[in-house]
C-alpha positions as CSV (number, residue, x, y, z in Angstrom):
1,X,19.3,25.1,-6.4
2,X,16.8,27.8,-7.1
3,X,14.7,25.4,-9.4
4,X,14.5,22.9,-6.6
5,X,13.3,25.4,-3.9
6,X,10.7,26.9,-6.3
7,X,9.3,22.8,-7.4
8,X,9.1,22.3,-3.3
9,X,7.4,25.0,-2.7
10,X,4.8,24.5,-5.6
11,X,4.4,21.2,-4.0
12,X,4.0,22.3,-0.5
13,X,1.2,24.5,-1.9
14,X,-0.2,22.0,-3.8
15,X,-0.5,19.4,-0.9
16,X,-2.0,21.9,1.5
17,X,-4.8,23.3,-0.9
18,X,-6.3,19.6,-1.6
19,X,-8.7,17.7,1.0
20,X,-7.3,14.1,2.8
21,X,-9.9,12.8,3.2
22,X,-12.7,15.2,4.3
23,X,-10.2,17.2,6.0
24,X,-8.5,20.2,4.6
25,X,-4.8,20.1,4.2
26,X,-2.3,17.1,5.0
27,X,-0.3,16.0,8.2
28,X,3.1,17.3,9.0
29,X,5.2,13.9,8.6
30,X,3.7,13.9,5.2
31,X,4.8,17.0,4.7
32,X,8.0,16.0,6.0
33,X,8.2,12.8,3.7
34,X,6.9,14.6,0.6
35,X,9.2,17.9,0.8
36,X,12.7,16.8,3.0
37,X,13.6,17.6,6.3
38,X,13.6,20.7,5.4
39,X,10.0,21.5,5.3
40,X,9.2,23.7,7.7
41,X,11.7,26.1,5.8
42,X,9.4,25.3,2.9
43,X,6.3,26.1,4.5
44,X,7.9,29.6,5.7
45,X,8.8,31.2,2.0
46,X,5.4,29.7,1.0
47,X,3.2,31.7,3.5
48,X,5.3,35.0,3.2
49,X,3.9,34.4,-0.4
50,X,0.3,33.2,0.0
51,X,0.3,36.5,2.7
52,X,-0.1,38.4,-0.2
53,X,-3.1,37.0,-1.0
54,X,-4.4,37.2,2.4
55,X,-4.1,33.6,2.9
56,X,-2.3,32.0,6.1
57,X,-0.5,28.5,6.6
58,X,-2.4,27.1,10.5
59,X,-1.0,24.3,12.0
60,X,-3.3,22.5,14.5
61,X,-2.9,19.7,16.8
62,X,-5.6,16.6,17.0
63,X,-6.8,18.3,20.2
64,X,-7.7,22.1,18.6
65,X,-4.5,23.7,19.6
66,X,-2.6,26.3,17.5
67,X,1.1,25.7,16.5
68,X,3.7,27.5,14.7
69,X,6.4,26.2,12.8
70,X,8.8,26.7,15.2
71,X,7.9,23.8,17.0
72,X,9.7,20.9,17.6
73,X,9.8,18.5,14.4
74,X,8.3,15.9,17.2
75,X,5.5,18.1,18.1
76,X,4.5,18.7,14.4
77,X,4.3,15.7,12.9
78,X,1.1,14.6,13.8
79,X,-0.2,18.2,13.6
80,X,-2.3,19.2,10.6
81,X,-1.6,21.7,8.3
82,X,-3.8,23.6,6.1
83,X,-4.0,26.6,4.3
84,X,-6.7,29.3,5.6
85,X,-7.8,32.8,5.2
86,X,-6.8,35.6,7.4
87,X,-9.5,38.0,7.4
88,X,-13.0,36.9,8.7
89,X,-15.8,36.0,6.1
90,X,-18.5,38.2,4.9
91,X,-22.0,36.2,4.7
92,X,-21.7,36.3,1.4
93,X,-18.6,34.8,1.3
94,X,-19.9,32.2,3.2
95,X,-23.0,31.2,1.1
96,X,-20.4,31.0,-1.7
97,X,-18.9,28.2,0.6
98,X,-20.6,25.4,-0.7
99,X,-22.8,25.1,2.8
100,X,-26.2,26.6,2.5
101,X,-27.5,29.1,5.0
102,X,-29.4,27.2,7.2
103,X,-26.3,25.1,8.0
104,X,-24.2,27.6,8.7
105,X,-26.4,28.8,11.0
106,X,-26.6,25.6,12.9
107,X,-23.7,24.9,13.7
108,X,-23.4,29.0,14.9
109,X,-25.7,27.9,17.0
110,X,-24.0,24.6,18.1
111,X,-20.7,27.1,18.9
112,X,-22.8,29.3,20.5
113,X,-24.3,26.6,22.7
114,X,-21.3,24.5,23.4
115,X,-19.5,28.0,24.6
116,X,-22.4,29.0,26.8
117,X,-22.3,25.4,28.6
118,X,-18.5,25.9,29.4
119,X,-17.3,24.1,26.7
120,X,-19.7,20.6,26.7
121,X,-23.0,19.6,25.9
122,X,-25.1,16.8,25.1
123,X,-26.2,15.7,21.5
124,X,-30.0,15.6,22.8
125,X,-29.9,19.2,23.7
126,X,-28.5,20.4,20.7
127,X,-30.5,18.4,18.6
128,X,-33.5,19.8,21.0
129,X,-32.2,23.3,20.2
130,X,-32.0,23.0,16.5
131,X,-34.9,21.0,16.0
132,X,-37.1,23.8,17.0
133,X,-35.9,25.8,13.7
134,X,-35.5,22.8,11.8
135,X,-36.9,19.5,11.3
136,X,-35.7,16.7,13.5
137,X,-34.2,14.9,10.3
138,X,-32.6,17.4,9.6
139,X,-31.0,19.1,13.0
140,X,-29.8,14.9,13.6
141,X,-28.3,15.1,10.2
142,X,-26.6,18.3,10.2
143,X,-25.0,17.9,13.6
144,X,-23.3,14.6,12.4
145,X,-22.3,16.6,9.4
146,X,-20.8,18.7,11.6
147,X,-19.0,15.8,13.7
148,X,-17.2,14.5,10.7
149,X,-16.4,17.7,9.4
150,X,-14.5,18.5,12.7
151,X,-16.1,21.6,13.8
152,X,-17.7,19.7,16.7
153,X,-16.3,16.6,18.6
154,X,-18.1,13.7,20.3
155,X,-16.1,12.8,23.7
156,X,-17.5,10.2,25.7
157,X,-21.6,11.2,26.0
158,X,-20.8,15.4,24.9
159,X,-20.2,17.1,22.4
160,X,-17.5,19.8,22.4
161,X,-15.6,22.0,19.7
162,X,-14.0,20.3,17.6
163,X,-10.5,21.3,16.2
164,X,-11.7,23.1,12.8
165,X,-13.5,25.3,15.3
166,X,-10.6,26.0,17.0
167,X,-8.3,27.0,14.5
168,X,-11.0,28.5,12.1
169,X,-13.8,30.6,13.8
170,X,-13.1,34.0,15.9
171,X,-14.0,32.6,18.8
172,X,-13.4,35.2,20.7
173,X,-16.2,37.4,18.3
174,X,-19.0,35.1,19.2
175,X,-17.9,35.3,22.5
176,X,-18.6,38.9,22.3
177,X,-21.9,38.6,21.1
178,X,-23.2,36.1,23.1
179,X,-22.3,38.1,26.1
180,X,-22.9,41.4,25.4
């Protein structure tokens, strides 16, 4: 019995470290279908021992909202679930991302516009915004990267936070420092 719990939850931490796609970590009925109904059990024992490593297992809805596993088997199945960090990242840290500095900074600024606007913007203005750092290739480029990445969110003709925002950046920090 103790075998079989420790080969789930190697699996479970296997299947929320890789990318689907270009997303980070998998959805929760294929979490379901991969570890038994008993996965959310799973998923607990596994974060009190990633905590330790000061790593955290988020569960976010399509629409940016925070879940726990407590939820309703219902409610999490179509919720992604990924493993994340707990304490904020240094600059360094983030240069050792994989993203270079300037688009990091971008989409900062993206957040920081899109929060500022009550939550909406147009792609225009932020491409307006970015372009006068960058060049117009580029802020066009960057902000579609940032579209498919999930950190922003095209609705209709705006663009608003998209759900790796939302379950990844302090927003309440750049809150802060916008209006302060």
């Amino acid at each position: 019995m103790e075998e079989e719990s420790t080969k789930k939850l190697r699996r479970a931490a296997q299947l929320l470290f890789f990318k689907s796609h270009r997303n980070p970590g998998i959805k929760g009925w294929e979490l379901r279908k991969a570890l038994g109904q008993d996965y959310t059990k799973v998923l607990k024992k596994l974060e009190e021992r990633i905590s330790e490593l000061g790593l955290t297992i988020k569960i976010v809805s399509d629409s940016g909202e925070l879940k726990t596993l407590s939820e309703p088997h219902e409610v999490l199945s179509n919720c992604r679930f990924f493993i994340s960090i707990k304490d904020p990242l240094t600059i360094t840290d983030l240069r050792t991302s994989g993203w270079s500095i300037d688009e990091i900074a971008g989409l900062t600024v993206c957040i920081a516009t899109i929060i500022s606007k009550e939550g909406k913007t147009t792609r225009q203005e932020l491409e307006q915004i970015l372009s006068q750092k960058l060049p117009k290739w580029k802020a066009t480029r960057l902000l579609s990267k940032y579209v498919r990445a999930g950190y922003l969110d095209e609705k209709e003709d705006y663009i608003v936070l998209g759900w790796r925002t939302k379950s990844e950046v302090d927003l309440e920090n750049i809150i802060k420092y916008i209006f302060s």
